[in-house]
N, C-alpha and C positions, 0 to 999 in steps of 0.2 A: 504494500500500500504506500502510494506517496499522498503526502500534506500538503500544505503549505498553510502559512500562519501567518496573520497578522498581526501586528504589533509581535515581530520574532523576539525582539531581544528584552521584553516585558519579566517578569517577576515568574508571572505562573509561562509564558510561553518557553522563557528558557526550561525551566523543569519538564514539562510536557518533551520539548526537543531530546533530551535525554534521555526519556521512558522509549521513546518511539524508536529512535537511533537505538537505542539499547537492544531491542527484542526484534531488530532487524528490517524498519519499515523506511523508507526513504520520506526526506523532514526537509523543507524548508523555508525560514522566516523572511517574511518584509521587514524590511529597517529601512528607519527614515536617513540615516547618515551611516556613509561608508565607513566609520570608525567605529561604528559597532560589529562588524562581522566577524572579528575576531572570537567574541564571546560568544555566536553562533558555531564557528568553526569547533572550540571546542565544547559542545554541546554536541555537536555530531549532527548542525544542520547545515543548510545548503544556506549563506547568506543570501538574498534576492532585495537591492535598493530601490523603492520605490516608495515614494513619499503618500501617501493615501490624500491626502487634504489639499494636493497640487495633480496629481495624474489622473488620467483620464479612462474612461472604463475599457478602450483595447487595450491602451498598456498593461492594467490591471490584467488583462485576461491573459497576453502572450505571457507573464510573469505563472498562469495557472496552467497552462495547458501541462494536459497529460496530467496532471494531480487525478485523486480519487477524491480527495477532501479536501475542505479548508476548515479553518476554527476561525474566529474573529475573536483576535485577546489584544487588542488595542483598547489604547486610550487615552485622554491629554495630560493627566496626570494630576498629583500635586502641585500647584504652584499657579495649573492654568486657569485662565477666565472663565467666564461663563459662555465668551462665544467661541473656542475652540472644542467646547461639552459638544454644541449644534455642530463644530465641520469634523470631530472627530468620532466620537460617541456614538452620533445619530448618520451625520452622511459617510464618512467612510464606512459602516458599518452595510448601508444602502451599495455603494459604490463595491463594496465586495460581492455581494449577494450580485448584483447586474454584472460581475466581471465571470462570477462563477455559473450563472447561466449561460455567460456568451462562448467559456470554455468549454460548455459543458462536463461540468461537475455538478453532481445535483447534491453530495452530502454536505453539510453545512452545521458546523456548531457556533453556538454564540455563548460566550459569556459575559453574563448579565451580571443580575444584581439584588438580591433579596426586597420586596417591596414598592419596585418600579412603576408596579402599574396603578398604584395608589400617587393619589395628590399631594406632594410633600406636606407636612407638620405647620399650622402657622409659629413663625416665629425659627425655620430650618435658615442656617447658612444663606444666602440666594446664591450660591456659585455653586453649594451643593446641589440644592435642590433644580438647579440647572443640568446638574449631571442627570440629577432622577430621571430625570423628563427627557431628557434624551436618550437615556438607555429603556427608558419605556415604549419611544415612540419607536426608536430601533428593533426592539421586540416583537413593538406592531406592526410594523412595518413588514419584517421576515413569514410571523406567521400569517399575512394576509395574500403573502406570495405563492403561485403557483411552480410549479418544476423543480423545488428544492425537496428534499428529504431534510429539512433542518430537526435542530435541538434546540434548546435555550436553557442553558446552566445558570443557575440563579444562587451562587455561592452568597454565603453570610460574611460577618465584619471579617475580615485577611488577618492573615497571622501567620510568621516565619517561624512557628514552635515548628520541631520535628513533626513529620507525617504523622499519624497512628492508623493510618489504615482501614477506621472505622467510622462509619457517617452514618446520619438521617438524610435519605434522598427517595425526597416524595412529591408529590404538585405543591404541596403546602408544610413545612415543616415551622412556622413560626421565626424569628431571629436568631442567631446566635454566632457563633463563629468557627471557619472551619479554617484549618491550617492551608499554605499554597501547594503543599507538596499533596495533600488528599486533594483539593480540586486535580491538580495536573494527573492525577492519577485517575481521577474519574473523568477525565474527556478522555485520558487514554482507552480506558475503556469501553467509553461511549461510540467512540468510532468504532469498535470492534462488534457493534451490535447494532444495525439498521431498525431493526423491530423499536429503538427509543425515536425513530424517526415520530416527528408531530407532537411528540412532548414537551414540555414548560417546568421544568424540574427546579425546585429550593434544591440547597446545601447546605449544612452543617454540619461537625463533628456527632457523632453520637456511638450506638454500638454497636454495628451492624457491618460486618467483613466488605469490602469494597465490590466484591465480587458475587454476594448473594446477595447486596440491595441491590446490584442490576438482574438478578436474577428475576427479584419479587417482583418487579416494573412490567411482568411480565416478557 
């Protein structure tokens, strides 16, 4: 199987690049600057520069061909405004999903974000609550698309503790927080099982083996 990933050199993308590289499936990330491919290289991905919030949806696409999948683990980060949340979050998000039809790949993961499709809190951030909105609409956006097999991973508050290996992953599991190395472990998995194609899945830590809550999902 090959990938390819957006926002490659991201927190949870490099971890993912190493499960995948690891157990033998061909990986590689988008990065916005050529001085990140180094930390793709040694992760065991294929660096691919191409800036999502300035390229165009064939560039996007020549950069997918031949993939099986894509994930979309982009995002503007710490630091950025509220209108990089709308060209990152929400449109490159769009701009993949249209690059990956035009390659035809239809499998598509997205990671989200616990409680997106709700109205932010009065009195939230507004730079946060500009992310909500845009990984919601991003959300909505995918699942009102046809030709895609997507997912939507909906992990809770991030956390660089060690893996444990065990989660609550269900349509709805409430808040909580799950470590980066159990999401990267559950997209890896995820691509490994088409039957989760159409689902809207929460994340968090809880106690159940990574590999019989994808089981229970049917």
């Amino acid at each position: 199987m090959r990938t390819v990933i957006a926002g490659g050199h991201g927190k949870i993308a490099q971890r993912l690049e190493k499960l995948l590289s690891g157990r033998g499936d061909q990986v590689a990330g988008l990065i916005r600057r050529r001085e990140q491919a180094d930390a793709l290289l040694a992760a065991g991905a294929e660096p691919l520069v191409c800036d999502l919030e300035s390229a165009g949806e064939e560039e996007v696409a020549r950069h997918l061909a031949g993939a099986d999948a894509v994930v979309f683990a982009a995002g503007a980060g710490p630091g950025s405004g509220a209108a990089r949340k709308e060209t990152v979050d929400r449109a490159a998000a769009a701009l993949l999903a249209d690059a990956a039809l035009r390659a035809g790949v239809r499998r598509y993961l997205m990671v989200s974000a616990i409680g997106v499709d709700e109205e932010p809190p009065a009195g939230t951030d507004p730079v946060f609550a500009a992310y909500l909105r845009a990984k919601g609409a991003a959300d909505a956006d995918l699942r009102a698309r046809s030709g895609l097999d997507w997912t939507v991973l909906r992990p809770g508050r991030l956390t660089d503790d060690p893996g444990t290996g065990r989660v609550w992953l269900a349509p709805r599991t409430g808040y909580g927080t799950v470590t980066r190395d159990d999401v990267a472990a559950v997209l890896a998995a995820l691509l490994e099982r088409p039957s989760t194609a159409g689902l809207t899945l929460d994340l968090v830590n809880g106690e159940t083996p990574i590999p019989q809550a994808l089981v229970e999902l049917g």
